[in-house]
N, C-alpha and C positions, 0 to 999 in steps of 0.2 A: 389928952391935950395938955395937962397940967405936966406931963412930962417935957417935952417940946420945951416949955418956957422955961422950964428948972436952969438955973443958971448952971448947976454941978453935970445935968445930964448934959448940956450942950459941952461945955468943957470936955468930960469924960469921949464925946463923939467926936470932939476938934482933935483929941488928942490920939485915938485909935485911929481915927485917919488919915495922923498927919503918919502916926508908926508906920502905917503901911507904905505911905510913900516912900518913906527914907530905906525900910527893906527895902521895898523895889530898888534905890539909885544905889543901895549898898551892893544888893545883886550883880546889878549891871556894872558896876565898877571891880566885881570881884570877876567877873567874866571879863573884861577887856584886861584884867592885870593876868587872867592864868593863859588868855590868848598870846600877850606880850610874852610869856614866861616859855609857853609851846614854842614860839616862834625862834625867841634866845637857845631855845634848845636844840632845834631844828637846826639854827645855825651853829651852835658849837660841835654838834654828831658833823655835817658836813663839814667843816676845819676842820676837825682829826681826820676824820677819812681822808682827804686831802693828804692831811701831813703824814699820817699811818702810806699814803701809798706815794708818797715822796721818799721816806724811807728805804721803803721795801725797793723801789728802784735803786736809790744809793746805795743798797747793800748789796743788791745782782749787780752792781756796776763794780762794785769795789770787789766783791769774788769775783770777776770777768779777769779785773787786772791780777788779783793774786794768782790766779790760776795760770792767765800768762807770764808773771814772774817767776813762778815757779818750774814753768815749762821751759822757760829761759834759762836759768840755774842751773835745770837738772842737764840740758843741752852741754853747756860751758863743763859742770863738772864731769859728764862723761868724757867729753871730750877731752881730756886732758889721761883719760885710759886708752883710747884708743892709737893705734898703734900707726906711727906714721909714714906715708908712702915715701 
């Protein structure tokens, strides 16, 4: 009983209990920042993907034309060997 009234043990107990609390809110606060951090991530892997097959399309589109420019070209320059009627 003489413990109980000690003015140091009650202290020492207000103080380890209040510790545990603030871990606790520190936990919880370090969980809703790595959830925010998950989620910024989640969204920057979707943007690139995005923009990685935005790419990939401009560049099948841009070999599409080259390929017809050059089918072009080579048309124009044979034609200038063949022999005319």
């Amino acid at each position: 009983m003489a413990e109980t009234t000690n003015p140091v043990v009650n202290t020492v107990k207000k103080a380890v209990s209040g510790i545990g609390a603030r871990v606790e809110s520190a936990v919880g606060e370090v969980n809703k920042l790595q959830n925010k951090t998950l989620e910024q991530a989640n969204a920057l892997v979707e943007t690139a993907g995005r923009a990685t097959k935005d790419q990939i399309a401009f560049a099948e589109e841009m070999g599409t034309e080259l390929r017809k420019l050059v089918l072009t070209a080579t048309r124009r320059a044979t034609s200038f060997f063949q022999p005319k009627a």
